[in-house]
C-alpha positions in Angstrom: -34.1 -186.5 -23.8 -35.7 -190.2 -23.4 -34.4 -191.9 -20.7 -32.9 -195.5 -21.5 -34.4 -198.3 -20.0 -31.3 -200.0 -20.0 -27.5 -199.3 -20.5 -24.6 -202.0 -19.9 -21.0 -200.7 -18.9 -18.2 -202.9 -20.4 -15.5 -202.0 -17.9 -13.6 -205.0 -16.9 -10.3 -204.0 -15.0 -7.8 -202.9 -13.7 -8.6 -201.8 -10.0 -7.9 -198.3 -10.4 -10.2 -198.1 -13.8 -12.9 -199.5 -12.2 -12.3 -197.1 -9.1 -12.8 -194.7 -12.2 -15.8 -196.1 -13.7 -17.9 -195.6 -10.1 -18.9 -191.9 -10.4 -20.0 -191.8 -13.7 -22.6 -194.7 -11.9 -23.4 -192.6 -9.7 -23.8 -189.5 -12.3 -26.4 -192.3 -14.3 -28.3 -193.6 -11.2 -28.8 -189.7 -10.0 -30.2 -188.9 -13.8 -32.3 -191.9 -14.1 -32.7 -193.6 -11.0 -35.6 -196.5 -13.2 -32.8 -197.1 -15.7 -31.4 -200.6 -15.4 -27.5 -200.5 -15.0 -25.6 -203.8 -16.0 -21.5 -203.1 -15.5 -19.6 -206.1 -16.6 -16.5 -206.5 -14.8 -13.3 -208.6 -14.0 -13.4 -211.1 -11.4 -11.1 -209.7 -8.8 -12.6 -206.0 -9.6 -16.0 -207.4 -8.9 -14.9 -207.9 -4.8 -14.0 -203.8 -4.9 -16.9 -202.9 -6.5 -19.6 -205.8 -6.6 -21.6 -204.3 -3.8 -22.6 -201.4 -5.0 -26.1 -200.9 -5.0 -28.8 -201.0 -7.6 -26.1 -202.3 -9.9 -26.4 -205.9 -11.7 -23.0 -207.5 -11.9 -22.1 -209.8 -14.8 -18.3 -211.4 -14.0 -16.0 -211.7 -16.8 -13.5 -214.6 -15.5 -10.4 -213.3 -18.2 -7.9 -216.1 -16.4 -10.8 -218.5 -17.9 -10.0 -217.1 -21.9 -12.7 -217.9 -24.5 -15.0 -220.1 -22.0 -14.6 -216.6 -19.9 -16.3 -214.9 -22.8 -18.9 -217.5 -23.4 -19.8 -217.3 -19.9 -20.6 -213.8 -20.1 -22.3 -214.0 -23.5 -24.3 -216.7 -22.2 -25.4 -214.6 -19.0 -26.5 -211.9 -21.3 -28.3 -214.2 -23.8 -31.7 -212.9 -25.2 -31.3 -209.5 -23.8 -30.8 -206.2 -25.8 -30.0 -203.0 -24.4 -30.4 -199.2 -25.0 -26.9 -198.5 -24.8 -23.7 -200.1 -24.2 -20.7 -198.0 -22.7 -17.7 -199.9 -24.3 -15.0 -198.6 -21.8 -12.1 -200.4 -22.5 -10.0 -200.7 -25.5 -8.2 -203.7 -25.2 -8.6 -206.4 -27.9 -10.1 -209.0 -25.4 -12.4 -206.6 -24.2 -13.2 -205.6 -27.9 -14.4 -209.1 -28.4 -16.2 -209.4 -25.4 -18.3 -206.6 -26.3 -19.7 -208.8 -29.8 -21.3 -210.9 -27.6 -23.4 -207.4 -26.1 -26.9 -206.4 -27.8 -27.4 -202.8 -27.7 -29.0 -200.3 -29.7 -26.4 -197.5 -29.3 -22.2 -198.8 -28.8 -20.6 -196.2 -27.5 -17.1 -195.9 -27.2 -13.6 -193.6 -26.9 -13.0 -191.3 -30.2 -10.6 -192.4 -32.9 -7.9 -190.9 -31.0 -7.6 -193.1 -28.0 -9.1 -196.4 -30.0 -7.1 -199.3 -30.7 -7.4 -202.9 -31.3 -10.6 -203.0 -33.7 -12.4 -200.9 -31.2 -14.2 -199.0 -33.7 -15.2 -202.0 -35.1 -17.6 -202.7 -32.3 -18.9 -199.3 -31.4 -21.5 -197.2 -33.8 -20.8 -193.8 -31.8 -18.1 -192.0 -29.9 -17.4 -190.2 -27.2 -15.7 -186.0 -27.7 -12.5 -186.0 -28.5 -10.6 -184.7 -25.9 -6.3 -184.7 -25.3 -5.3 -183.9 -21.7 -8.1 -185.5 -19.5 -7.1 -187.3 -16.2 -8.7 -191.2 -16.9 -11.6 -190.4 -14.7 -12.6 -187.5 -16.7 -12.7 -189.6 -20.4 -14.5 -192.5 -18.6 -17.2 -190.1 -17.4 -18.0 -188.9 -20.5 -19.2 -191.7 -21.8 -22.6 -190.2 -20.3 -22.8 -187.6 -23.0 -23.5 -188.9 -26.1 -26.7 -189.7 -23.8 -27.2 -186.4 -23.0 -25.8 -186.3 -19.4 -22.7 -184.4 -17.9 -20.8 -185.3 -15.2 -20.4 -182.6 -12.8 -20.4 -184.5 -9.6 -17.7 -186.9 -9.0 -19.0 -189.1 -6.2 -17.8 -192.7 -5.0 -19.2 -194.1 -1.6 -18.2 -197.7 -2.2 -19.4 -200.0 0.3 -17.1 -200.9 2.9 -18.1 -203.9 4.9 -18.7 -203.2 9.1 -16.5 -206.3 9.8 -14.0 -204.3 7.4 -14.3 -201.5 9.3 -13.8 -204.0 12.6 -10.5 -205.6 11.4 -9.0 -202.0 10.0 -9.6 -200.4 14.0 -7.7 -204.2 15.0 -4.7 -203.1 13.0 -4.3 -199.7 13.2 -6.2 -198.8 16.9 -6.3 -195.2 18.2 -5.7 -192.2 16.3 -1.8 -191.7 16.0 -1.1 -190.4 12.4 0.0 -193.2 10.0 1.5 -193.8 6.6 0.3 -196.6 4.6 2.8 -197.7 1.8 1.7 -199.9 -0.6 5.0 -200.3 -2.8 4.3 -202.6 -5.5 2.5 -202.1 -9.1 1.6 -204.4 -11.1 4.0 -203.0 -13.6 7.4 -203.7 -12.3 9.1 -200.5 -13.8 6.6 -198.4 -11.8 8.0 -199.6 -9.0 10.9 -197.5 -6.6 13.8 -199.0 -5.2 12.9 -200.9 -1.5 15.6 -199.2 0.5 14.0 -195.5 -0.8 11.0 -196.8 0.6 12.7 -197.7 3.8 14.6 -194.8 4.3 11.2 -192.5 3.8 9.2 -195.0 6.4 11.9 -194.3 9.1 12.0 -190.8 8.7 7.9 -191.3 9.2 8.3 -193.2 11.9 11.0 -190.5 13.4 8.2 -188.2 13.7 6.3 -190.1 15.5 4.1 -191.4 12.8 2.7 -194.8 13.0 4.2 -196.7 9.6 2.2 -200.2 8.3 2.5 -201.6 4.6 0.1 -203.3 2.7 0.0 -205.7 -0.6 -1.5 -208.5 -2.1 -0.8 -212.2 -1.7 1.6 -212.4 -5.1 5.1 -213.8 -4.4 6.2 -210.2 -6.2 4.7 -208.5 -3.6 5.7 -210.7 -0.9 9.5 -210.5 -2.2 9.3 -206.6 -2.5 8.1 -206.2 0.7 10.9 -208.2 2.6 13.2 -206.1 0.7 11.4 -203.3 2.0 11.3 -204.5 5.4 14.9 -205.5 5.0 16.3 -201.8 5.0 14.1 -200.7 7.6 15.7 -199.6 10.9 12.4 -199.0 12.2 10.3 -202.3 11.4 6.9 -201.3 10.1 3.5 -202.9 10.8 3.4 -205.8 7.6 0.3 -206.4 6.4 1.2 -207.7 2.9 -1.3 -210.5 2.0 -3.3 -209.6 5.1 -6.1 -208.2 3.4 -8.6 -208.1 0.8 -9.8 -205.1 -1.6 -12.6 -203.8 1.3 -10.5 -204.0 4.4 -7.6 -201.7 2.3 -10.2 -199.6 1.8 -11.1 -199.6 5.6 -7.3 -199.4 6.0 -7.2 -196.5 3.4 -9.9 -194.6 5.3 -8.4 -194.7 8.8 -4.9 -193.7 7.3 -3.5 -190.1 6.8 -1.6 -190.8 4.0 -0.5 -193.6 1.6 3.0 -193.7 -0.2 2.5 -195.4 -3.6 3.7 -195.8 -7.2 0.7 -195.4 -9.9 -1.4 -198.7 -9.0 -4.7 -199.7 -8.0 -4.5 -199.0 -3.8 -3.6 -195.1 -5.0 -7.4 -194.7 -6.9 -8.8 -196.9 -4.1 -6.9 -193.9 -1.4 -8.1 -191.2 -3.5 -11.7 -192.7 -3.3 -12.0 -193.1 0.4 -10.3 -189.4 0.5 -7.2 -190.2 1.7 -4.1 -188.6 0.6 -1.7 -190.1 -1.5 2.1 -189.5 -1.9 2.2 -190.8 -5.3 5.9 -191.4 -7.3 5.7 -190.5 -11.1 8.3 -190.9 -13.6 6.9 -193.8 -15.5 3.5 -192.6 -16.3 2.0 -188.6 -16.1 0.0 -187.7 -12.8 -2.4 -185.4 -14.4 -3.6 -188.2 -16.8 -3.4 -191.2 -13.8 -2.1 -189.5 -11.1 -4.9 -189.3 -7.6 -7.7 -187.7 -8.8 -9.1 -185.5 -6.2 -5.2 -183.7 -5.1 -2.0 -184.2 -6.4 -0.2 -182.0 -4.2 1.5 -184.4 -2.6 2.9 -186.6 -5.3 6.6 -186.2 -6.7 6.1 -185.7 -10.3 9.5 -186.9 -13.1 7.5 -187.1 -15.6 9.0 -184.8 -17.8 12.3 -185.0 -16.5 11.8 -188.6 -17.4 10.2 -187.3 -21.3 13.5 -185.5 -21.5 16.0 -188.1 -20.7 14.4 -191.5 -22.1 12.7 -189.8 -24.9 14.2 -186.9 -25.9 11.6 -184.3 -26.0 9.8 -182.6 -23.0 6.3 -184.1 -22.1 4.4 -181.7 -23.8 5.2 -182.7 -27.0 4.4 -186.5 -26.3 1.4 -188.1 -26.9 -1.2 -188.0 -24.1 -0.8 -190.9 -21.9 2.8 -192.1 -23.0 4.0 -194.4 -20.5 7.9 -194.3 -19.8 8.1 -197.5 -18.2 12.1 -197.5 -19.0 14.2 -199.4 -16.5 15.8 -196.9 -13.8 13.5 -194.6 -14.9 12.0 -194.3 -11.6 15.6 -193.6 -9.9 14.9 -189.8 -10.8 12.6 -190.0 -7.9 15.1 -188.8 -4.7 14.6 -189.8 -0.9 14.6 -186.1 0.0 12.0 -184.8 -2.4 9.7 -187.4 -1.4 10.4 -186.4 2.4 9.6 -183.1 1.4 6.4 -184.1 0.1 5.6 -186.0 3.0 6.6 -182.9 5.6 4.7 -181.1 3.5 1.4 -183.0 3.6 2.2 -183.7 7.4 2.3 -180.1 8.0 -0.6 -179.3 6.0 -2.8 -181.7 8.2 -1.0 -180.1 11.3 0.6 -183.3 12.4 4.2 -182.4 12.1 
């Protein structure tokens, strides 16, 4: 097996993909530690991951459109690589990747391609059905001759992230994070479910905070959250940025969440995640590492919305159906949480 000198990974966004995208990094720095990795990578992404080292970062702006792309293209100008890892199917990203020189374009099998991608790519990854995200974007080391058997993260987390996370959440009482926004809105529960979990948290003597970005979405859930709380949690929304929730996720003991970025980001940082599934199928996007602890419609949700169980779907149907995440109960996401609690011997 020759060892490339070179490989660029097209891999843009969203958070939680590119939470995905890190060990099969780490599987190509551990095989060929001389090879020169290039990942190319959204903007906001770039402050998760954009630290990692032995890693040069090229910043696709995609708020900036075309001039975005010529930006990138222009970085890369005059350079050729051994491979390029075309990760993302998108149309945008698709186009992007023209702009790449690489000997070998490798992307996803004809299955899971869309939007011209095999139009840009000369081979493929196996076709597999039924892999969790993180398992399809690792095996884009195999057509190169690599398996990933080592799933690995260690993203950089910033000491005076570390600093700020110990200012919020000081001492060791056992806390739930909840970070109750996605970015797709029929992901999302309904704010007083989330309240009425937090105070049964905080009834067990469990420290409660929540977390989200700056958006006026996640400003507006939040108060509604906050609004049914008879126990007012610690609010953090727009308080952070992508390393200090990390530092946040790491001193946590477990994060409520539907399927968004800050659930990859717990999962990374080995945290446990209560994650709420109806919309979209845990074992294909769910936390990667345990799903023990999520509550899991998705089937129930195949049944109702689509009229066939979720085995005879296709792979990675999303059921993003308004009140489709009202088949997630209060209690069986209590029980999830007692369970977890219990399981960590802090009940």
């Amino acid at each position: 097996m020759t060892t490339p000198a070179s490989i660029c990974l097209l891999r843009t966004s969203a958070i939680g993909d590119v939470t995905h995208v890190v060990p099969l990094l780490r599987t190509l720095q551990q095989a060929w530690p001389q090879t020169s990795l290039t990942w190319i990578v959204g903007k906001l992404e770039r402050r998760l991951v954009g630290d990692l080292p032995g890693v040069e970062f090229v910043t696709f702006d995609k708020a900036a459109g075309w001039a975005g792309m010529r930006a990138v293209h222009a970085a890369l100008r005059g350079r050729r690589f051994d491979a390029l890892l075309q990760m993302q199917v998108a149309l945008r990203s698709n186009l992007l990747s023209l702009g790449i020189k690489a000997e070998r374009r490798i992307g996803y099998d004809r299955a899971r391609a869309k939007d011209l991608h095999g139009l840009v790519v000369n081979e493929r990854i196996p076709a597999r059905s039924g892999e969790h995200v993180l398992d399809a974007i690792g095996s884009f080391c195999e057509p190169l001759g690599l398996k990933q058997t080592q799933v690995r993260w260690d993203i950089p987390v910033p000491d005076e992230a570390h600093a700020w996370a110990v200012e919020q959440l000081p001492g060791d009482t056992p806390t739930l994070l909840v970070s109750p926004t996605s970015s797709h809105a029929l992901r999302n529960w309904q704010p007083e479910r989330y309240a009425a979990v937090m105070d049964h948290a905080a009834s067990r003597g469990w420290r409660v905070a929540m977390v989200g970005g700056p958006s006026a979405f996640e400003r507006e859930m939040a108060d509604a959250v906050l609004a049914a709380c008879k126990a007012p949690p610690l609010d953090l929304t727009g308080k952070d940025t992508l390393k200090k929730l990390l530092a946040l996720l790491g001193r946590a003991q477990l994060l409520l969440t539907p399927d968004s970025g800050p659930m990859h980001m717990a999962n990374a940082v080995g945290t446990r995640v209560l994650g709420l599934h109806a919309a979209s199928n845990p074992d294909r996007s769910g936390p990667y590492s345990d799903r023990r602890w999520c509550v899991d419609k998705y089937d129930e949700a195949a049944r109702k919305y689509l009229g066939r169980p979720a085995s005879e779907i296709p792979w990675g149907s999303k059921i993003e159906k308004p009140g489709v995440m009202d088949l997630i109960g209060v209690n069986e996401v209590i029980e999830r949480y007692e369970a977890a609690a219990r399981d960590m011997r802090l009940l």
